[in-house]
N, C-alpha and C positions, 0 to 999 in steps of 0.2 A: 710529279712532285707530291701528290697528296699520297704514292704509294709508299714511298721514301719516309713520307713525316709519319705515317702510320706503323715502318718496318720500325723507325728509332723509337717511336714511343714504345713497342713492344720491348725492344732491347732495354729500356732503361728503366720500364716497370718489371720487367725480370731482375732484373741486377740489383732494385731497390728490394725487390720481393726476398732475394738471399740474403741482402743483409739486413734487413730488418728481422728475418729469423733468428743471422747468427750475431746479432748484436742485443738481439732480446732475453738470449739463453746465455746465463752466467755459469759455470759448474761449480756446484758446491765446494769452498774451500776452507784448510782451518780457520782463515778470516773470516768464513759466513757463515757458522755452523746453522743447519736446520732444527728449526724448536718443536720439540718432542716429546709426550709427555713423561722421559725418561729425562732431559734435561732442563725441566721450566717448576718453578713455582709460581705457586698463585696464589695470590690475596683474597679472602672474600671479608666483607664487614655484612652480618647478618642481621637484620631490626626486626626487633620487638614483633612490629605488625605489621600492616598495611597501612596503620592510619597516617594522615598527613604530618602529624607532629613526632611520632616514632621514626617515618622514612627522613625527616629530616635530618633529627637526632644519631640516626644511623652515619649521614654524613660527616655531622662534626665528629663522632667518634674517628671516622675515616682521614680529617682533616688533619685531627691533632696526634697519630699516630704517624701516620706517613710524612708531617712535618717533626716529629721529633725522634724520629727512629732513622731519618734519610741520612745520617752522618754513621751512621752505625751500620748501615745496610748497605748505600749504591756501592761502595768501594770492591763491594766481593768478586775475586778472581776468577771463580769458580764456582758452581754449585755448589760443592760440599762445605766452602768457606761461609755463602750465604747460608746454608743448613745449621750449623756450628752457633752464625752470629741470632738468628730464630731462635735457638734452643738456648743460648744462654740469654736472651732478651725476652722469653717468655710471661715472665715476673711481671717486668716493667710495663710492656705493650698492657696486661693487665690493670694494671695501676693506673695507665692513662687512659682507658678507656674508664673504665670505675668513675674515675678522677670529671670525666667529662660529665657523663650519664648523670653523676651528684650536680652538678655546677646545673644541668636541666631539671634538676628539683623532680627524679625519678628515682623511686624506689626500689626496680630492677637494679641487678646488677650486672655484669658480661662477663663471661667466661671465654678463654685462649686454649685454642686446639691444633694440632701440628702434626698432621700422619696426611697417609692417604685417603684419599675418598674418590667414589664415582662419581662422572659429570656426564650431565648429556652435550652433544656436538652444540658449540658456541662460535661466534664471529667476536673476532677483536680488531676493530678498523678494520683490515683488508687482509686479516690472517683467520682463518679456520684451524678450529680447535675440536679434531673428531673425539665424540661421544668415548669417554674410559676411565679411566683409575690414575689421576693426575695425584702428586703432594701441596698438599695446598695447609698456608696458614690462615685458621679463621678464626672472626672474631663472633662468637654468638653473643647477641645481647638481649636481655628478660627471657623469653620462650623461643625466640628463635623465629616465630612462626610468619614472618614479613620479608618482602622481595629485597634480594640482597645484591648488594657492588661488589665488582670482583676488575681485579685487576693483574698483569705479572709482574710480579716480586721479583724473580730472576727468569730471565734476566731483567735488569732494574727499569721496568717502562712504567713501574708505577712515581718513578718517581721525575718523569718526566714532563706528563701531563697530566693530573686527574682527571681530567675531562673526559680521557679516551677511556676509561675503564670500565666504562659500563657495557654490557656484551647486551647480544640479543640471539634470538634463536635462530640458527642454520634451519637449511630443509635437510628433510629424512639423509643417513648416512651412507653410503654405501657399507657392506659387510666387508669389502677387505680395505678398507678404511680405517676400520678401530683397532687402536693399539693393542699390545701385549696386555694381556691383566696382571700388574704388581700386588702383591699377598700386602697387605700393611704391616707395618713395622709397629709393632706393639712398643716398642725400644721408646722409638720417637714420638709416636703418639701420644696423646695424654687421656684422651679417648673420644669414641667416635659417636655419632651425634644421630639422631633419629634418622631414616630415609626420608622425608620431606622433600622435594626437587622442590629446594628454594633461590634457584634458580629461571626459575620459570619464565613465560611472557610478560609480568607484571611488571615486570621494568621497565618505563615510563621515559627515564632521563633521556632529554634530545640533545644527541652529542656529534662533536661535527666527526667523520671517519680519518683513520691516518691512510693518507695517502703515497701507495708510491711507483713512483712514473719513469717508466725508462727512457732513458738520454735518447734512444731511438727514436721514439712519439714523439721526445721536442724535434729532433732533426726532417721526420717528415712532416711536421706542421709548417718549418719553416721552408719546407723543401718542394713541397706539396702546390705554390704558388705559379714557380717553374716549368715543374713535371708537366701541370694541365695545360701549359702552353703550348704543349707539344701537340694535345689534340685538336689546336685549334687550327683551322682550314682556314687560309685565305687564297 
């Protein structure tokens, strides 16, 4: 009896073992395109400094741009649609950040930039973003020279949570890891901004991560109860 209850447990943790493989592996489809940084933009909002009333001020800039540009921005089909509605909303995003920075009784003002630039490898929730030459819109505000928010633009996940945007540092990249190097587009840039990695560890904000769980995990959590009964001996 106890050889029996030992042969089926083996069969039926084998059995679970294939399909939790082939139930955990989706293959990429036009429904799920993989993010690249040949099809993603990114947001960053750059502050003044480090000091506590700069990083804050950095935020509302962030607050009051992504609440009055989200009608103008989530709708985009496409990359190139979100590129287009960027470049003709250049002006504006300017204005409101200005707009903000005045209202804090600050004499700096912010500048809007739109090309590519290098990043080093970052974590956004549970996606890694190797170290390269992404297009990113940013917003520098007074010098630039303070830890900055960054979020993706397109596809639209900044406009889903704020919360999540704040990245933090991956470990070292592997080398065949890093993308293609893109030449920047002088076209769309309006130009490009000191080397600084203002991006750095000083990012602070404790943010919950986005989660995502395969229907698999639920099924052996609840399956899991069962299965161990099998090794149990009486």
């Amino acid at each position: 009896m106890k050889v029996k209850k030992q042969l089926l447990a083996f069969i039926v943790l084998t059995i679970a073992a294939v399909a939790f493989l082939h139930a955990g592996y989706t293959p990429a489809s036009a429904d799920t395109p993989q993010l690249t940084s040949d099809n993603i933009i990114r947001f960053h909002v750059i502050a003044n400094s480090d000091s506590p009333e700069d990083q804050a001020l950095k935020l509302k800039v962030r607050d009051r741009i992504l609440n009055e540009v989200h009608n103008r921005f989530d709708s985009a089909n496409d990359i190139n649609e979100q590129r287009k509605a960027i470049m003709d909303n250049m002006s504006y995003i300017e204005a409101i950040a200005n707009d903000e920075i005045k209202r804090s009784g600050k004499d700096y003002t912010a500048k809007v930039y739109f090309g590519y630039y290098d990043f080093p490898t970052k974590v956004y929730g549970e996606m890694v973003f190797p170290a390269g030459t992404y297009e990113a819109l940013r917003i520098v505000i007074g010098q630039g020279e303070g830890a900055n928010w960054w979020c993706v633009m397109f596809p639209p996940l900044c406009f889903i949570d704020t919360d999540h945007g704040v990245a933090k540092e991956a470990t070292e990249p592997s080398p065949e890891s890093q993308p293609v190097r893109k030449p920047v587009d002088q076209a769309t840039a309006k130009a490009q901004q000191p080397d600084k990695d203002d991006e750095d560890a000083q990012e602070t904000e404790d943010v919950p991560s986005i989660n995502f769980k395969f229907k698999i995990a639920e099924w052996w959590d609840e399956a899991w109860p069962s299965i161990s009964n099998i090794f149990t001996v009486r």
